[in-house]
C-alpha positions as CSV (number, residue, x, y, z in Angstrom):
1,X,0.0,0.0,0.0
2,X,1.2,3.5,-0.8
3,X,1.8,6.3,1.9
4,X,-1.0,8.2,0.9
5,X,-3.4,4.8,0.6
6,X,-2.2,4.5,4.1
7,X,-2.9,7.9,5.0
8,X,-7.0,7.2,4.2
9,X,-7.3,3.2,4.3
10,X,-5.5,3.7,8.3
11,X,-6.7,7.0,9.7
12,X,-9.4,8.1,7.6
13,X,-7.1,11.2,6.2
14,X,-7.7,12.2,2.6
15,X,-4.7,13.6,0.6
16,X,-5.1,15.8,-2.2
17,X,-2.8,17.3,-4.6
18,X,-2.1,21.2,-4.3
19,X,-1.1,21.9,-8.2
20,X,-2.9,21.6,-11.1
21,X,-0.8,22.2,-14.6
22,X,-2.2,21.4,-17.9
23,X,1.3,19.0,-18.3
24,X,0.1,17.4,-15.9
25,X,-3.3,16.6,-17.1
26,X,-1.9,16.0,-21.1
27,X,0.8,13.4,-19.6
28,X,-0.6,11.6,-17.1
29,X,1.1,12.4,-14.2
30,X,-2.2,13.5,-12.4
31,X,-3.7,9.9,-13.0
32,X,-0.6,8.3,-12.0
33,X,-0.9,10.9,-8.8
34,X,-4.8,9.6,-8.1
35,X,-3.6,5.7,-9.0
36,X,-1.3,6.0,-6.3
37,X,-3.6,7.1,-3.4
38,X,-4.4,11.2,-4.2
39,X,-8.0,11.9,-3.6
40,X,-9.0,15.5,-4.7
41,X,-7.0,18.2,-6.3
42,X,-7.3,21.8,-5.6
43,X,-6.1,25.2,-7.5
44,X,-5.7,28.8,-6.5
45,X,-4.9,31.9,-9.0
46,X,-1.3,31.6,-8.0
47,X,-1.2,27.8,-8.8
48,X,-2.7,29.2,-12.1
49,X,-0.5,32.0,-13.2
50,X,2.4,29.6,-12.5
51,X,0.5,27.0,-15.0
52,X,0.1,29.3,-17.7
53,X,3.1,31.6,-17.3
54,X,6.0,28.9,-16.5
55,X,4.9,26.8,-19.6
56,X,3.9,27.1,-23.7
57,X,1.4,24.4,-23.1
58,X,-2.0,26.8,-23.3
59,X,-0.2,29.2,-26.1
60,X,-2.2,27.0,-29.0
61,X,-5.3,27.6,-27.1
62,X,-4.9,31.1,-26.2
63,X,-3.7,32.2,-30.1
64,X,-7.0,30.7,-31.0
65,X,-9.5,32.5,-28.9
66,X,-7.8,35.7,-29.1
67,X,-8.0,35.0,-32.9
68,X,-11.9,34.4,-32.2
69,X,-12.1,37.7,-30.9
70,X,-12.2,36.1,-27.3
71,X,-12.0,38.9,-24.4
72,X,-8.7,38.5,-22.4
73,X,-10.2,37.8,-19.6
74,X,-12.8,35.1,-20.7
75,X,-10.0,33.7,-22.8
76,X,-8.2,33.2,-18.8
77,X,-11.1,31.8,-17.6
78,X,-11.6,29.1,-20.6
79,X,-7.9,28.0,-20.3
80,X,-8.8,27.5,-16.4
81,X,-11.8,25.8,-16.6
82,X,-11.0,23.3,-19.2
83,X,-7.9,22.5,-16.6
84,X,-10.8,22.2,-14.0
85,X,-13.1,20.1,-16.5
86,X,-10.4,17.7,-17.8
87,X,-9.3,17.1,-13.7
88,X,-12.8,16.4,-13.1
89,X,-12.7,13.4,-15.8
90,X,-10.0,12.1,-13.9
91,X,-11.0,12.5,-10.2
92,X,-14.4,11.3,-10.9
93,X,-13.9,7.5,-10.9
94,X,-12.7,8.6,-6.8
95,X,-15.6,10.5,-6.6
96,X,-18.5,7.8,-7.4
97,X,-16.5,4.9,-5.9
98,X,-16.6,6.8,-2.3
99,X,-19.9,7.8,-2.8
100,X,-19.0,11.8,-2.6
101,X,-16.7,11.8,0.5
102,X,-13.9,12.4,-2.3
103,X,-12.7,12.6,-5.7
104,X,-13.2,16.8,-5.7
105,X,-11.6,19.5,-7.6
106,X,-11.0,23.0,-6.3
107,X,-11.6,26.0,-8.7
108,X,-11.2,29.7,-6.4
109,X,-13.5,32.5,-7.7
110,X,-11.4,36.0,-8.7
111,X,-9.5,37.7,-6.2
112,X,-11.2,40.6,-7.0
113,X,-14.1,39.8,-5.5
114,X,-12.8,38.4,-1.8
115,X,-14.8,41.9,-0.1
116,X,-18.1,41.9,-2.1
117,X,-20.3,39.4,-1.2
118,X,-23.0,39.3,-3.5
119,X,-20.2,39.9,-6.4
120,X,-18.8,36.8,-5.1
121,X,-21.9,34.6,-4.9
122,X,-22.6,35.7,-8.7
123,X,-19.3,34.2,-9.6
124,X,-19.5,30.8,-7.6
125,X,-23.0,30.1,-9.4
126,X,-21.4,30.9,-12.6
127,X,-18.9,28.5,-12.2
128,X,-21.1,25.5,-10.8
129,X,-23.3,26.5,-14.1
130,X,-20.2,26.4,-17.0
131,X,-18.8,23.4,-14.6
132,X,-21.7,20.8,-14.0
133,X,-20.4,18.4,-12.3
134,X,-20.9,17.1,-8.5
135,X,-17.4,17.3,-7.7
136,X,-16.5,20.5,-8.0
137,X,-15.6,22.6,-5.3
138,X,-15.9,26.8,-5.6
139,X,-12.9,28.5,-3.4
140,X,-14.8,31.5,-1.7
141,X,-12.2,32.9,0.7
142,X,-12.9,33.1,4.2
143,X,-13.1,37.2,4.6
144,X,-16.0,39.5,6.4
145,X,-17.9,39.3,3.3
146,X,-17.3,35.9,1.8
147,X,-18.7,34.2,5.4
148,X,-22.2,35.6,4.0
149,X,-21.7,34.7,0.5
150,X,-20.5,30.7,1.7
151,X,-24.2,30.8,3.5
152,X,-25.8,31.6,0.7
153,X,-24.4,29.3,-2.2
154,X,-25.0,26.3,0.6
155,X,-28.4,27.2,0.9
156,X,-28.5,27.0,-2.8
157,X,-26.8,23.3,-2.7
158,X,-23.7,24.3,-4.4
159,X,-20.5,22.8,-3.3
160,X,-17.6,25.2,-1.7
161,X,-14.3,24.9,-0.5
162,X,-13.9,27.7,2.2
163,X,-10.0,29.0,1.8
164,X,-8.0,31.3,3.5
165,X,-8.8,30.7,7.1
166,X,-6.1,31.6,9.3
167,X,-7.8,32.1,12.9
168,X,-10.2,29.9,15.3
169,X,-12.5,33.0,15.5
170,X,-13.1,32.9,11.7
171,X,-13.2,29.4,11.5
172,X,-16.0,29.4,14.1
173,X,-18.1,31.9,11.7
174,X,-17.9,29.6,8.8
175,X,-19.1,26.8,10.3
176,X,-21.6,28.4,11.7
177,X,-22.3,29.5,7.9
178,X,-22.3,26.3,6.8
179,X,-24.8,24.7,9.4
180,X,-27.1,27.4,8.8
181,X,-26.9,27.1,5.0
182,X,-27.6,23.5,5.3
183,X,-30.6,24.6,7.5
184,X,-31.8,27.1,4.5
185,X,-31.4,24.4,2.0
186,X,-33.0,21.5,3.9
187,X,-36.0,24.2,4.7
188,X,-36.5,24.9,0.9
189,X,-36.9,21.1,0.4
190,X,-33.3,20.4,-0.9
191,X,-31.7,17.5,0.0
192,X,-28.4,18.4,1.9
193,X,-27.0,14.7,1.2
194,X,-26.0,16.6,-2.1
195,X,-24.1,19.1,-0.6
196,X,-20.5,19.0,-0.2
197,X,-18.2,21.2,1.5
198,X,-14.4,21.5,3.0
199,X,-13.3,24.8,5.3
200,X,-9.2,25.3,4.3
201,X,-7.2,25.7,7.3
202,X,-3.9,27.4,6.6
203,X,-0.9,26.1,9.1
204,X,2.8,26.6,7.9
205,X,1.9,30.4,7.1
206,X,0.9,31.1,10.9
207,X,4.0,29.8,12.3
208,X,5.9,32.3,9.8
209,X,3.9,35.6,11.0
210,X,4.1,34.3,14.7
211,X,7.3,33.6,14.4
212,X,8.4,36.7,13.5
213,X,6.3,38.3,16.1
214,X,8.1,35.9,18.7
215,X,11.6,37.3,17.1
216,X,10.4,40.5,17.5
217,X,9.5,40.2,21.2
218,X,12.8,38.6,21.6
219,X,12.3,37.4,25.7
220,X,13.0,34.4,26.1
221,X,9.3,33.3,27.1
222,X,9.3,34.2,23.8
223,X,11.6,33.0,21.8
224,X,10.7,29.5,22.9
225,X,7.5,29.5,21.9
226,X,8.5,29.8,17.6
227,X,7.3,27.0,15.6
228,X,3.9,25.7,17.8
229,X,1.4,28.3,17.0
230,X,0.0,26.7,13.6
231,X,-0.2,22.8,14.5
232,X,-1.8,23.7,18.1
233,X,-4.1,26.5,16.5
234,X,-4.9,23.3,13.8
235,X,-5.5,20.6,16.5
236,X,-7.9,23.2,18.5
237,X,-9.7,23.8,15.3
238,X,-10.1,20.2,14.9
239,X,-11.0,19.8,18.4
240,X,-13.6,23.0,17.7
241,X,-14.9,20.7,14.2
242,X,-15.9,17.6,16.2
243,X,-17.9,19.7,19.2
244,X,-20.0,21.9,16.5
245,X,-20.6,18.2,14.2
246,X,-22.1,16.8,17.2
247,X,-25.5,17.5,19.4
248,X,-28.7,17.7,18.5
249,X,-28.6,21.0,16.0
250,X,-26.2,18.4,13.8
251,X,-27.8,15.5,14.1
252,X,-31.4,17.1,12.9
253,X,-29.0,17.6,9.5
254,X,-26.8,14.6,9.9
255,X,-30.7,12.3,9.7
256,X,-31.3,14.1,6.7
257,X,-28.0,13.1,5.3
258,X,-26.0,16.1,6.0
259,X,-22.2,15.7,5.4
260,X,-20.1,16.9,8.2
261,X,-17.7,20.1,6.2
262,X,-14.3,18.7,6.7
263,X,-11.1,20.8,7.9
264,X,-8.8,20.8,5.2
265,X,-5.5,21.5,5.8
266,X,-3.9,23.8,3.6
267,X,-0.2,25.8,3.4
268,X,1.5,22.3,4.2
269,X,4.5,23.2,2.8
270,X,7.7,24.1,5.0
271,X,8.5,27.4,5.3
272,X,11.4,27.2,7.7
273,X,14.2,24.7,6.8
274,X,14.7,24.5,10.7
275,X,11.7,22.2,10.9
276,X,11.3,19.2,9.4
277,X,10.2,18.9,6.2
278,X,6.7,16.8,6.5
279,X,5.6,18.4,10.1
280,X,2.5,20.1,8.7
281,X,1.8,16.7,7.5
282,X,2.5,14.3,10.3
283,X,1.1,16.3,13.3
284,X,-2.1,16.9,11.8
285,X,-3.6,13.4,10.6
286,X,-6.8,11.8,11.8
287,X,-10.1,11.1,10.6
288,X,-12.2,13.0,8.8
289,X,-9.7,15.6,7.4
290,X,-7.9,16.4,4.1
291,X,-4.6,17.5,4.1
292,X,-3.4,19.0,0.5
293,X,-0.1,18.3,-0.7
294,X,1.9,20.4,-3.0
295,X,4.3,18.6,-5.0
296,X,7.4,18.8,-2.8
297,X,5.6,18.3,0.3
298,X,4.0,15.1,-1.3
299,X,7.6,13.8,-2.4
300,X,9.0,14.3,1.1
301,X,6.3,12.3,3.2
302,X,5.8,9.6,0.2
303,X,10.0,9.3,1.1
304,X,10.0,9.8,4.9
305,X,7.0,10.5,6.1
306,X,5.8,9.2,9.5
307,X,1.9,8.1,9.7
308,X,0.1,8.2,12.8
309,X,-3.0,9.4,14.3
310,X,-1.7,12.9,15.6
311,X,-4.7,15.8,15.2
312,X,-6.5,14.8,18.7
313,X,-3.6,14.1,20.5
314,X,-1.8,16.5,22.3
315,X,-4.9,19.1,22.7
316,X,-4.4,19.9,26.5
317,X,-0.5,21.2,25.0
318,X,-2.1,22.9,22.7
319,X,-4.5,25.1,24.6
320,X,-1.9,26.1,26.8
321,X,0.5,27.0,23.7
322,X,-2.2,29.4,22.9
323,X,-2.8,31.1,26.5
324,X,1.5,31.2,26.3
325,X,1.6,33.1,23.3
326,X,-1.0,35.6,24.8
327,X,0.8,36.0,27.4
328,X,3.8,36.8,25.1
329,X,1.7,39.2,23.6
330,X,1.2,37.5,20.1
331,X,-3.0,38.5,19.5
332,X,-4.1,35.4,17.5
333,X,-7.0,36.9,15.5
334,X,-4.8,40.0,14.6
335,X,-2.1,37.5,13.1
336,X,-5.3,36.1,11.3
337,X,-6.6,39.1,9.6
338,X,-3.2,40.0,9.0
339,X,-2.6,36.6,6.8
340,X,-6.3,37.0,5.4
341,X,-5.2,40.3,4.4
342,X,-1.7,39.4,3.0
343,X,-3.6,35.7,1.2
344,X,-5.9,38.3,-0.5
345,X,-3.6,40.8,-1.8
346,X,-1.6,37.8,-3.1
347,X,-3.9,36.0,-5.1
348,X,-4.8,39.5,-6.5
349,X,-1.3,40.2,-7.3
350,X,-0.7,36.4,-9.4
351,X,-3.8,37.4,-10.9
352,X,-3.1,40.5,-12.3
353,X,0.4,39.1,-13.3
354,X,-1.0,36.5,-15.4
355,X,-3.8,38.8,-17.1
356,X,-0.9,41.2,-17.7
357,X,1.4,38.0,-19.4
358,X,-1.7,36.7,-21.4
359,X,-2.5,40.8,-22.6
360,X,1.4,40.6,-23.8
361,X,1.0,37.1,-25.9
362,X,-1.9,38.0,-27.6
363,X,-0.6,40.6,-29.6
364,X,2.6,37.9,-30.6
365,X,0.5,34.5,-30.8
366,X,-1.2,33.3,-33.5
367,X,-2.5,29.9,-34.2
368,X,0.0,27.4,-35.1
């Protein structure tokens, strides 16, 4: 069995790739990816304008719908959703033989849109409508005004991937979205066995802006403390997951066939050589979670990683890692709106880049 068939056949952990790249749909080395245990794949503008800027493999495309008269920006949007389609075809087969826990792709609406809530809703339902299929996920990010807009596309039935969470105070909001979505969906006479949804925790990104916080503070208190925020934030957010799946509110849902909205771990890649390599990885598995795997990350636990059932253990530690860092005066929900903030602007930034690369080609690409 491989590591990541081990990973969900052991303790009920479902990895999924963080890349998507037309080479790898055109040679196979996203099937060969899903044959060997991945189980969902998910993509972000900056995973995007890395796709189509590293690489000549959407030039054919673009030169032809520019020579249609295609807009720029609905020519971007084609090249990305026929990534997302063609993914789809191969996650699907996951998808139908786990009857809808897995097998999802992960398509994030624009950047632009993260503080406009209505704006964003608009753009999810267009994207369920041009992508019909059951397995795909919208990306809203988690801000002020996307917690509104995840509500609403739930109520509506539509799947959605909740990304950019940095902070338990957030992550409490979209849950609560989420169950009362359901509730607005089940009340309209939908069936919320349909509806599928995973909230993305970021880790390694937390330990980088707390870390530099603890630097900053420079006691010793402090200085100690560098490299536990993220995984005890993560198992307290798990921890906070199974007490709101649970009770009577949930199981009204659950014995309609409501599916419990995952965590999702997300950022798993190391930031700081210091640590090791696969830690995002290893200290957060247990059931009922995704972790997503960029391609590094993936080749460093399939090499050394080190399963076992980590994300409820240690919570006690974990709580008292968070009153610590108060006490060293690192403000937990500031360092989340600070990453929201930064995760925004940075999607924004890749997306503008690549609109300003595809702007450039079109006036030297023709069809070959």
């Amino acid at each position: 069995m491989t590591p990541l068939r081990h990973l969900y056949a052991e303790y009920g952990q479902s990895p999924w790739l963080d890349n998507l790249t037309r080479g790898a749909l055109t040679g196979g080395a996203l099937a060969a990816l899903v044959a060997d245990g991945i189980r969902g794949v998910t993509a972000n503008p900056t995973i995007f304008t890395r796709a189509i800027v590293g690489s000549a493999d959407y030039d054919d495309q673009f030169a032809a719908l520019t020579a249609a008269g295609c807009p720029l920006d609905d020519a971007y949007w084609t090249l990305v959703t026929d990534d997302i389609s063609s993914a789809s075809a191969v996650l699907r087969p996951v998808f139908d033989e786990s009857g809808g826990t897995d097998g999802f792709v992960s398509v994030e609406v624009a950047p632009e849109l993260a503080h406009d809530t209505w704006a964003t809703v608009a753009a999810a339902r267009a994207l369920h409508e041009r992508i019909a299929e059951p397995h795909l996920l919208v990306k809203i990010p988690a801000t002020a005004a996307g917690v509104p807009a995840v509500r609403a596309m739930i109520a509506e039935g539509r799947g959605i991937n909740v990304t950019l969470i940095f902070s338990l105070a957030r992550y409490e909001q979209i849950i609560e979205a989420y169950l009362s979505g359901l509730e607005d969906f089940a009340g309209r006479g939908g069936d919320p066995s349909t509806v599928h949804s995973v909230a993305s925790f970021f880790v390694s990104r937390v330990d980088t802006e707390v870390d530099r916080r603890l630097t900053a503070a420079g006691t010793d208190d402090a200085l100690a403390l560098r490299g536990q925020a993220a995984i005890a934030q993560a198992k307290l957010a798990y921890r906070l997951f199974r007490e709101r799946f649970s009770g009577r509110r949930w199981q009204r849902l659950a014995d309609l066939g409501a599916r419990a909205q995952r965590p999702l771990w997300a950022s798993t890649s190391m930031k700081n050589p210091a640590y090791r390599d696969t830690r995002y990885v290893e200290e957060l598995i247990g059931p009922d979670t995704v972790t997503t795997l960029p391609e590094a990350t993936l080749a460093a636990f399939t090499d050394h990683g080190r399963p076992a059932r980590t994300v409820d253990t240690g919570v006690d530690r974990a709580a008292e890692v968070m009153r610590r860092l108060a006490a060293a005066g690192v403000d937990l929900d500031d360092v989340g709106r600070t990453l929201e903030d930064r995760g925004v602007a940075g999607f924004l930034a890749s997306y503008q880049e690549v609109r300003g690369v595809l702007a450039a080609r079109a006036g030297r690409l023709s069809p070959r």
